[in-house]
C-alpha positions as CSV (number, residue, x, y, z in Angstrom):
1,X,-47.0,-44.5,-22.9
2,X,-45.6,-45.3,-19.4
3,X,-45.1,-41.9,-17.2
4,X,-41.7,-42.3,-16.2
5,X,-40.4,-43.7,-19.9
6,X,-37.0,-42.7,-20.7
7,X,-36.2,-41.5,-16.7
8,X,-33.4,-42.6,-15.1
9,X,-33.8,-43.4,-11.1
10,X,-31.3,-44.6,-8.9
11,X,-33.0,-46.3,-6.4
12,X,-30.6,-46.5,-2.9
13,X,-31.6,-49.1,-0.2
14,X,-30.2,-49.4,3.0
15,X,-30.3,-51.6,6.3
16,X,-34.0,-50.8,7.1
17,X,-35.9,-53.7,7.9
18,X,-38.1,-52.1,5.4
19,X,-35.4,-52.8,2.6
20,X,-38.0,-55.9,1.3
21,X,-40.5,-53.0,0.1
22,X,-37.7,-52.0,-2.4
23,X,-38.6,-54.9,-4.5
24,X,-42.2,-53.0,-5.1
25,X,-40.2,-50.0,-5.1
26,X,-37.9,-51.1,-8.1
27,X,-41.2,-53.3,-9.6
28,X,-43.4,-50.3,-10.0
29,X,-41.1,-47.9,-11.3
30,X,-39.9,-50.2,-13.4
31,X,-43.4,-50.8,-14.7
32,X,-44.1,-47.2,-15.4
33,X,-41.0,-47.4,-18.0
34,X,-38.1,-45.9,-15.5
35,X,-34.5,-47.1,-16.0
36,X,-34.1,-48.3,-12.2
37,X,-30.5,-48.9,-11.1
38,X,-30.6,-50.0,-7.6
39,X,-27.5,-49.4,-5.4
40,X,-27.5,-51.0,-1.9
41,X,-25.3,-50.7,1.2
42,X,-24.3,-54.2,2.5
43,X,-26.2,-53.9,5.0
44,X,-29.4,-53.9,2.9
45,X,-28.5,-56.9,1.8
46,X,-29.2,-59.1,5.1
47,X,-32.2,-58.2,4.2
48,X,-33.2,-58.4,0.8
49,X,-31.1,-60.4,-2.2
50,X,-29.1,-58.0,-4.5
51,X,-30.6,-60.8,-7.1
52,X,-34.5,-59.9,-6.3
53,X,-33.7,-55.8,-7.0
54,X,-31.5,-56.9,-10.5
55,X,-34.5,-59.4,-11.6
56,X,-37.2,-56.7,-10.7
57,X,-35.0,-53.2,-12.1
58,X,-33.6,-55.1,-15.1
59,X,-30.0,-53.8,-14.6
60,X,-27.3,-55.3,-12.2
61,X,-26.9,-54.5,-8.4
62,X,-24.3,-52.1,-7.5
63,X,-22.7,-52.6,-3.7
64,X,-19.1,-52.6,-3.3
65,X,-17.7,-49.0,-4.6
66,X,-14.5,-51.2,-5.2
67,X,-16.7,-53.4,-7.6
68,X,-17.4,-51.2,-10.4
69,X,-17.8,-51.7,-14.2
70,X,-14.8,-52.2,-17.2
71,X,-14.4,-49.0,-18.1
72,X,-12.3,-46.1,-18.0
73,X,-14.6,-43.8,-16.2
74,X,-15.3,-45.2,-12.5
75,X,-18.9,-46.7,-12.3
76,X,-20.5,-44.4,-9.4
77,X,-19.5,-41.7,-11.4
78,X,-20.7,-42.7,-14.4
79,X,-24.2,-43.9,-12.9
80,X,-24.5,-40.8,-11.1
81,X,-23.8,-38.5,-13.8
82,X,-27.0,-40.4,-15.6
83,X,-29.6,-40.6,-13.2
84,X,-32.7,-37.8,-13.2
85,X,-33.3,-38.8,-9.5
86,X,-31.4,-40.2,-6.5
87,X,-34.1,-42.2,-4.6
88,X,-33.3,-43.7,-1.6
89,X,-36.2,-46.1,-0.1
90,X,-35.8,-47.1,2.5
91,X,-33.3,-44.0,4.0
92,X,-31.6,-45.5,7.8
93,X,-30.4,-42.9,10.1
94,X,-26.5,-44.2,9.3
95,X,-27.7,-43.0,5.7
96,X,-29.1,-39.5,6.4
97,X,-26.0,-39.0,8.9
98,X,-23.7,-39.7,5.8
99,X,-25.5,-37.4,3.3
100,X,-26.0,-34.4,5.6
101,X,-22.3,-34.7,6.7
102,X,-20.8,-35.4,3.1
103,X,-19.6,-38.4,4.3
104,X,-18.7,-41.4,1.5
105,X,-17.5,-44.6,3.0
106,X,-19.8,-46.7,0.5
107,X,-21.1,-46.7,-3.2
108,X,-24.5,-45.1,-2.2
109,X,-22.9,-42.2,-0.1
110,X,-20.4,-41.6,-3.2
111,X,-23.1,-41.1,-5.8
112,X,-24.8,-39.2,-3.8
113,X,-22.1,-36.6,-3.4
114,X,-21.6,-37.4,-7.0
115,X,-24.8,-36.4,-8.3
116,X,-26.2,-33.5,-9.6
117,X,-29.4,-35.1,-9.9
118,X,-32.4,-34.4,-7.1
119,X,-32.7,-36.7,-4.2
120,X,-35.7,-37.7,-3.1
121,X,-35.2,-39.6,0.5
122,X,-37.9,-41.6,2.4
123,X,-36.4,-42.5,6.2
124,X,-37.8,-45.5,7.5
125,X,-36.6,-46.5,10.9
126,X,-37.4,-47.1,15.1
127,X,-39.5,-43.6,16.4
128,X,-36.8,-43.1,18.7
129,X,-33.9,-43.0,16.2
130,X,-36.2,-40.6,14.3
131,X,-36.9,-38.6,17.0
132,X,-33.6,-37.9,18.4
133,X,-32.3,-34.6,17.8
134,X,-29.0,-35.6,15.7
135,X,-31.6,-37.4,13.1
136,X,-33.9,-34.3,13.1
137,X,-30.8,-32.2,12.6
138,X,-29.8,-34.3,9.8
139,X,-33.4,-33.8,7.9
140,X,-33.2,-30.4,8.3
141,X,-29.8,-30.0,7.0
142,X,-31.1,-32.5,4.3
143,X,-34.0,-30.6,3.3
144,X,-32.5,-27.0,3.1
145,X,-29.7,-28.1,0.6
146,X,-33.0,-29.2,-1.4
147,X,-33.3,-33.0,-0.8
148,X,-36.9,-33.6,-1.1
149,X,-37.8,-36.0,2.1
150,X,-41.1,-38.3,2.0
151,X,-42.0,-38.4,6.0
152,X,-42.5,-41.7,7.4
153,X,-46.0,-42.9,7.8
154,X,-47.0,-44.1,11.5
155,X,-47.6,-47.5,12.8
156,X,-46.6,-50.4,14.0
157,X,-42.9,-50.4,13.6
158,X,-40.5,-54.0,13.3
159,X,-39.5,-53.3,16.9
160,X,-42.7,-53.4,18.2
161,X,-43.1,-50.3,19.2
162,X,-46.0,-47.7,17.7
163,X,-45.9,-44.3,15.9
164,X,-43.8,-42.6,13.4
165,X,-41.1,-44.1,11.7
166,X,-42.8,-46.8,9.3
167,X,-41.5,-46.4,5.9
168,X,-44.2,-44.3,3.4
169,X,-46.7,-46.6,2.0
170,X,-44.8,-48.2,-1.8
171,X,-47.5,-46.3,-3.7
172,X,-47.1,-42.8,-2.1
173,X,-43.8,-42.8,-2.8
174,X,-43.8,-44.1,-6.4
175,X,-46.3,-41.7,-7.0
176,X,-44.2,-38.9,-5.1
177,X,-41.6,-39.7,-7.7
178,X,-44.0,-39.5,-10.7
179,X,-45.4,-36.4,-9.7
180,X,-41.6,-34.7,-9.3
181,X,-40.6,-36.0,-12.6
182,X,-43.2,-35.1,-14.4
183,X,-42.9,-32.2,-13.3
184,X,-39.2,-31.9,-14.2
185,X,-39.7,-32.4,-18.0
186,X,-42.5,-29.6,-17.8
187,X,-39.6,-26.9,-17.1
188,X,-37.6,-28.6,-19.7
């Protein structure tokens, strides 16, 4: 039996570069029997087809909050109110601004406020953006409401330059997400 079977994971990708690694993202969870409902922002999707994440999750493509399903109950609400975990992969410093300030001007921001479900969020962006001080503060404010944060990896970044900010290698943080889940149906 798959590990994840009968989980439900919102998976959130933003305008990272990185957004192409949600495909793996959304292909191995999916894999390991989770119900993946990917919601990007439209800036993800300069990146990466909303049609690659529906192919790989097996569920359609949320990206316009003014887009939402038939019926009576609005559709961020509805998804939010099912998911076990908010994952967002890759997590932009727009993103983590919005979440640590409450902000909703999109359908990822409002499920997130919308959710009662964990968050799991794995930043992926240039070392400077990461670095600044209103980014850090943002973490921080992230992590003591309880958001669980998967620290970049270091490398070579898209813009060339080297260190931190590469997002967490696919398998990490699929396996980050199996470890937290399993270990949510233990205190069940």
């Amino acid at each position: 039996m798959p590990s994840l079977d009968g989980q439900t994971i919102i998976l959130g990708v933003t305008g990272s570069i990185a957004a192409y690694k949600a495909a793996d993202i959304a292909s191995e969870l999916t894999k390991l029997g989770a119900e993946v409902h990917c919601v990007m922002t439209k800036e993800a999707t300069q990146i990466i087809a909303p049609l690659t994440l529906q192919v790989l999750s097996r569920n359609p493509v949320g990206v316009d909050l003014w887009d939402e399903g038939k019926g009576w109950q609005p559709g961020h609400i509805e998804l939010a109110d099912k998911a076990d975990l908010l994952l967002v992969a890759p997590a932009t410093a727009n993103i983590l601004a919005c979440f640590a300030h409450g902000l909703a001007p999109d359908l990822l921001t409002a499920i997130y406020l919308a959710t009662p479900a964990p968050v799991m969020v794995a930043p992926a962006m240039n070392g400077k953006m990461l670095a600044h001080p209103a980014t850090q503060t943002n973490l921080e404010t992230l992590r003591a409401r309880g958001d669980l944060i998967i620290d970049p990896a270091d490398g070579v970044l898209a813009c060339g330059y080297e260190g931190p900010g590469k997002l967490a290698p696919v398998a990490d943080i699929v396996r980050r997400v199996e470890e937290f889940l399993s270990g949510e149906k233990k205190k069940k």
